[in-house]
C-alpha positions in Angstrom: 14.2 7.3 19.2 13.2 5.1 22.4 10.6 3.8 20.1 10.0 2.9 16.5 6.7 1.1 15.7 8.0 -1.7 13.0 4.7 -3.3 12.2 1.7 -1.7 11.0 -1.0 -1.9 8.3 -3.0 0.4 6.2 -6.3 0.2 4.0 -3.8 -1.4 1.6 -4.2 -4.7 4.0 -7.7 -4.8 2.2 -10.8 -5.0 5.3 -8.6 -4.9 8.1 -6.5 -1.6 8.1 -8.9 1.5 8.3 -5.7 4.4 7.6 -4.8 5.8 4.6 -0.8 5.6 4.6 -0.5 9.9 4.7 -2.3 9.5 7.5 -0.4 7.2 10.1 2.4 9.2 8.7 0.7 12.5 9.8 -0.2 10.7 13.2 3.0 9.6 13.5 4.7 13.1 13.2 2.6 14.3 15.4 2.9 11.8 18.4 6.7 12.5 18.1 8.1 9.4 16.1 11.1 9.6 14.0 11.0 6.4 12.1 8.2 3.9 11.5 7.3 0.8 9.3 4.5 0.1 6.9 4.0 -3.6 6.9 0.5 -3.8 5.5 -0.6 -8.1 4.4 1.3 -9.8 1.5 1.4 -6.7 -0.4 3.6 -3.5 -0.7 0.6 -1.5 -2.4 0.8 1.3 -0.1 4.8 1.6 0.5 5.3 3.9 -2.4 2.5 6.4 -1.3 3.8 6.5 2.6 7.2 6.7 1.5 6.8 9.9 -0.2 4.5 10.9 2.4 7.2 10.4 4.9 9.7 11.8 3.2 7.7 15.2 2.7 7.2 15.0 6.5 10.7 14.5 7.6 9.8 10.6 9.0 11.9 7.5 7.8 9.9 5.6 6.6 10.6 1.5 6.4 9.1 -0.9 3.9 8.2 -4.3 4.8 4.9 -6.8 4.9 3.6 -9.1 7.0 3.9 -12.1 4.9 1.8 -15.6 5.3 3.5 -18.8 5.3 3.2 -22.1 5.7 5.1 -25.5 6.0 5.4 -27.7 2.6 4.0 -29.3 0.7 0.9 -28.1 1.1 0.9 -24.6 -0.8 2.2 -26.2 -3.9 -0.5 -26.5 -6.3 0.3 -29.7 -7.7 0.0 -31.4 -3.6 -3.8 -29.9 -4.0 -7.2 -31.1 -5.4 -9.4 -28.1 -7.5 -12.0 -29.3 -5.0 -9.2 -28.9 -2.1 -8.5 -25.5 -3.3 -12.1 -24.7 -3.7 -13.1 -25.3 -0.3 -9.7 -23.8 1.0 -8.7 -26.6 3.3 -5.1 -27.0 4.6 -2.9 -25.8 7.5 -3.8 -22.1 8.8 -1.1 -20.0 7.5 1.7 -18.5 9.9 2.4 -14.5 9.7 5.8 -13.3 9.8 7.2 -9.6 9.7 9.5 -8.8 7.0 12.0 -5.7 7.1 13.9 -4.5 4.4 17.2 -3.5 5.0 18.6 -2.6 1.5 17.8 -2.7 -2.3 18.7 -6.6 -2.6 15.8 -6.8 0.7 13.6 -5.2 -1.7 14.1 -7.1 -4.4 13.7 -10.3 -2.7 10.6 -9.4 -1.3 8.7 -8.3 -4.3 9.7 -11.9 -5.7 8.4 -13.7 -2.4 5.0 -11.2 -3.1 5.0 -12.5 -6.5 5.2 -16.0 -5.6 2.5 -15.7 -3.0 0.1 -14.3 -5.2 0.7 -16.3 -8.1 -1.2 -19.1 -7.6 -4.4 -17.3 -6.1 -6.6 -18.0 -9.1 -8.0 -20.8 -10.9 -5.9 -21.6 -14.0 -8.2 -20.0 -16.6 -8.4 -16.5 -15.0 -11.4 -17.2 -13.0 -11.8 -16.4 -9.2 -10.0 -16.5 -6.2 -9.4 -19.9 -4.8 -6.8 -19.4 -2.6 -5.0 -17.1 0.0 -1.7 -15.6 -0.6 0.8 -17.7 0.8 4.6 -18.5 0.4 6.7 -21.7 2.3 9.2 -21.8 5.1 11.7 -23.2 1.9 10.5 -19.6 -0.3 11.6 -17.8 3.0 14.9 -19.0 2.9 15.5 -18.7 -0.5 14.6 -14.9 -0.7 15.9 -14.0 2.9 19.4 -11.8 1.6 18.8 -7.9 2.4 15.7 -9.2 4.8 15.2 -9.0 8.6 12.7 -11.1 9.9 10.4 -10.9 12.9 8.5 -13.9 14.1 5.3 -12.3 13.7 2.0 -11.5 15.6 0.7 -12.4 18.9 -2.0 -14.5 17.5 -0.5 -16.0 14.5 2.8 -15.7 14.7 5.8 -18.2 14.3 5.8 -19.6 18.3 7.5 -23.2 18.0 11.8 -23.6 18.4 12.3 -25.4 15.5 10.8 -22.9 12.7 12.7 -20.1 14.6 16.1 -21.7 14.6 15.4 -22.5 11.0 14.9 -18.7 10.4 17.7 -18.0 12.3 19.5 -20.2 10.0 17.9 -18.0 6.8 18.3 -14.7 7.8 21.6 -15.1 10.7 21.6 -13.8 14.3 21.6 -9.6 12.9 18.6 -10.0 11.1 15.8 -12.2 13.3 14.0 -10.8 15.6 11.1 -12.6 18.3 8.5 -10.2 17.9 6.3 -9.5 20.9 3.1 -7.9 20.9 1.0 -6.4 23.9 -2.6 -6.2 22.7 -3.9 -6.8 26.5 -5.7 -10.0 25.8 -6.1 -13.0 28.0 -2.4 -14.5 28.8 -0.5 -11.9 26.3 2.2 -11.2 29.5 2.7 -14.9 29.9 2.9 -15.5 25.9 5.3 -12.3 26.0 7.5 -14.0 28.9 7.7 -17.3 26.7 8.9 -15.9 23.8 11.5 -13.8 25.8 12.6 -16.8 27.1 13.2 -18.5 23.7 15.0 -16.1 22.6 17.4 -16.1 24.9 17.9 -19.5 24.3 18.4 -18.5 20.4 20.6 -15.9 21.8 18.5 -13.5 19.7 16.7 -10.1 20.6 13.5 -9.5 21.1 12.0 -6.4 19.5 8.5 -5.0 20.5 6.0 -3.9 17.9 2.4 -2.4 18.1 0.9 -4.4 14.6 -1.1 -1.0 14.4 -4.5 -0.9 12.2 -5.6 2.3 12.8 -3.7 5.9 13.0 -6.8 7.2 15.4 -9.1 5.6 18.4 -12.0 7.0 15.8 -11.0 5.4 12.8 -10.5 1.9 15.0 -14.3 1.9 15.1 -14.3 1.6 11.1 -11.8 -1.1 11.7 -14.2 -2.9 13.5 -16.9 -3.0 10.8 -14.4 -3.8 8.0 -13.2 -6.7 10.0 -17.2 -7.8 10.6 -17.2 -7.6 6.7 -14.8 -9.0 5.8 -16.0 -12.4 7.9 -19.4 -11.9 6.1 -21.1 -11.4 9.8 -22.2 -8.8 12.0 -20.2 -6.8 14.4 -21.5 -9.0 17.5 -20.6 -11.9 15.9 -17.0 -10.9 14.6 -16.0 -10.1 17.9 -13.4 -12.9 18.6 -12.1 -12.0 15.5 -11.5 -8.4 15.6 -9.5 -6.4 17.8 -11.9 -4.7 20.2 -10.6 -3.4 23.1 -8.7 -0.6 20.2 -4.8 -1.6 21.4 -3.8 -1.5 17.8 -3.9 2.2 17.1 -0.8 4.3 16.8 0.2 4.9 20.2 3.1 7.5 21.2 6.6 6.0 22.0 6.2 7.1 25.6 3.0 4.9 26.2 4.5 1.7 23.7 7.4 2.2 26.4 4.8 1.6 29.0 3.3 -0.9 27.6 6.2 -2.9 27.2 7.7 -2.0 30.9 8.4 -5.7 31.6 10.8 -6.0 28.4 12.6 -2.2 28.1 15.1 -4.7 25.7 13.0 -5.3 23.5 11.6 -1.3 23.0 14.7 -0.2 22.6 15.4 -3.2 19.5 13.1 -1.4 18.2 15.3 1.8 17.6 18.5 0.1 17.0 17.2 -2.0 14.7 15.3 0.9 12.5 18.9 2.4 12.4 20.1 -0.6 10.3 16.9 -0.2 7.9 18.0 1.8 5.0 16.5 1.6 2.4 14.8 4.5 0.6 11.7 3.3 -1.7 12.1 6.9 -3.1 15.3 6.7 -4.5 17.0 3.3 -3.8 15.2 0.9 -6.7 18.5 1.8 -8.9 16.3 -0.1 -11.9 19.1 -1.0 -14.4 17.4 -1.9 -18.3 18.9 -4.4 -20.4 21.3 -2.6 -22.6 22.1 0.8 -20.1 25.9 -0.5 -19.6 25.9 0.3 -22.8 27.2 3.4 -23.3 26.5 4.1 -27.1 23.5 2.5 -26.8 21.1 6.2 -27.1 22.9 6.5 -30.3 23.3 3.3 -31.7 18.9 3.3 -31.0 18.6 7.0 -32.8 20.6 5.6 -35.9 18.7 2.6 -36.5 15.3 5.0 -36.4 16.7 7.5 -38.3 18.0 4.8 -41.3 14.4 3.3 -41.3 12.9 6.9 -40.8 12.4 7.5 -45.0 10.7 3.5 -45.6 8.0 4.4 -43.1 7.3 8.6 -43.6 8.8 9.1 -47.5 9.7 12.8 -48.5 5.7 13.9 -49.5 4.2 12.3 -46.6 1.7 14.0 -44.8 2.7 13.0 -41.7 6.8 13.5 -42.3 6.8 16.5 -40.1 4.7 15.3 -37.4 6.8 12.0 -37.3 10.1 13.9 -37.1 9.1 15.6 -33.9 7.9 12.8 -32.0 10.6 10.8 -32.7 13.1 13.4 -31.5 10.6 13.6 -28.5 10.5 9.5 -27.9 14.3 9.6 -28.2 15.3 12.0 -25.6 12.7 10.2 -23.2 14.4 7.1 -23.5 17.8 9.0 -22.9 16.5 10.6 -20.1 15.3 7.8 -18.6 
């Protein structure tokens, strides 16, 4: 694998992928990938879709997100106004990459989800009036089975001291600096810097793509998506969309190219997807309260059966009926 493409969204990262997740798989197959990430925006809504996908089509497929975050206190409620919130004022939110490396990883990830969407809506149920967003401080708490890049190329994680304080959270095998070729003004010499910090960190770097579309075709839908998502036209959302179509699935051979000046950092990509284990379709290993329990099928089927005469009494019309479902409900439980 001399590449793996570790960050890339679908229409799941609502008006701004333009991909179905079948399809980047499909693409993906076909440009020759063996592994590749779905890391669509502070959701996992599409991981269980490209996961079976992928596993139909004989790609590895890796879970992750691409996660906002910012610095305290800020996005905790009770540092905010309701007019604050309202307007949405506070610090622009940083994206990093997460990875996840095992069940624990998955775990942890759904709860940062969870706390990022949690306070999204007023308190009595009423509209949005707020992004998704978790803190540095959530990060660290959740970072166990994790590996974390340091994001995009235009809001990524950039300074030393929020990287060594990842590198702190996550340790040196599981932070990456991310770096990002979308051949805009002064990418190289943004691409250079972060090289050069992380060789200070005595970290990798990894390459990634931050793919939005699985075709050059479907990039053009991108486009409008983006221009409504900003409530504008597609003239006017040009600073904010990606334009010049470098975010669509390329094949490992051009990503290669495109990264000549840091072969180190494709290559991460590889060794690092060869740590990534984690199978959505059969890794969960959900465990209910009471399943170390080994009697606990029959101990359930006794208590129903004892209380089986109060509720259907010999004459009742419904005795029969009743029997048979409650053999049915019972060896659904068991079998699941």
């Amino acid at each position: 694998m001399p590449y793996v493409e570790l960050h890339a969204h679908s229409a799941f990262s609502f008006l701004d992928g333009s991909s179905q997740p079948a399809e980047l798989v499909d693409a993906a197959v076909a440009l020759g990938y063996e592994a590749m990430a779905l890391t669509d925006h502070n959701g996992v809504y599409g991981s269980m879709e490209f996961a079976q996908a992928a596993k139909a089509s004989g790609l590895k497929a890796i879970q992750g997100t691409e996660l906002d975050v910012v610095d305290e206190p800020w996005s905790r409620p009770e540092h905010r106004s309701a007019t604050a919130d309202l307007r949405g004022e506070g610090p622009p939110a940083r994206h990093l990459t997460l990875l996840v490396r095992d069940a624990r990883g998955w775990a942890n990830l759904c709860r940062l989800l969870t706390k990022a969407h949690a306070h999204t809506r007023a308190p009595d149920g009423g509209p949005v009036v707020d992004a998704p967003r978790v803190t540095l401080a959530d990060v660290e708490e959740h970072a166990e089975g994790l590996v974390c890049l340091s994001g995009c190329s235009r809001d990524g994680v950039r300074d030393e001291p929020t990287m060594r304080r990842l590198l702190a959270a996550f340790g040196r095998d599981a932070f990456r600096v991310e770096l990002q070729r979308p051949f805009q003004r002064h990418d190289r010499m943004l691409n250079r810097g972060l090289a050069a910090l992380a060789r200070r960190l005595e970290v990798p770097t990894v390459a990634t793509g931050n793919v939005h579309s699985h075709t050059r075709e479907r990039a053009r839908l991108q486009d409008v998506l983006v221009a409504i998502r900003e409530h504008t036209t597609l003239d006017a959302s040009e600073p904010v969309r990606r334009g010049n179509h470098a975010h669509v699935l390329a094949s490992p051979a051009a990503m290669a190219a495109r990264f000549a000046d840091h072969p180190e950092a494709v290559e991460e990509t590889s060794r690092l997807a060869e740590t990534l284990r984690f199978d959505l379709t059969q890794d969960l290993g959900y465990r209910y309260p009471g399943a170390e329990d080994d009697h606990a099928d029959r101990t359930l089927a006794e208590i129903c059966h004892a209380r089986f005469d109060d509720r259907y009494p010999q004459g009742s019309k419904q005795r029969t009926a009743a029997i048979e479902r409650l053999e049915t409900e019972l060896r659904l439980i068991a079998g699941l």
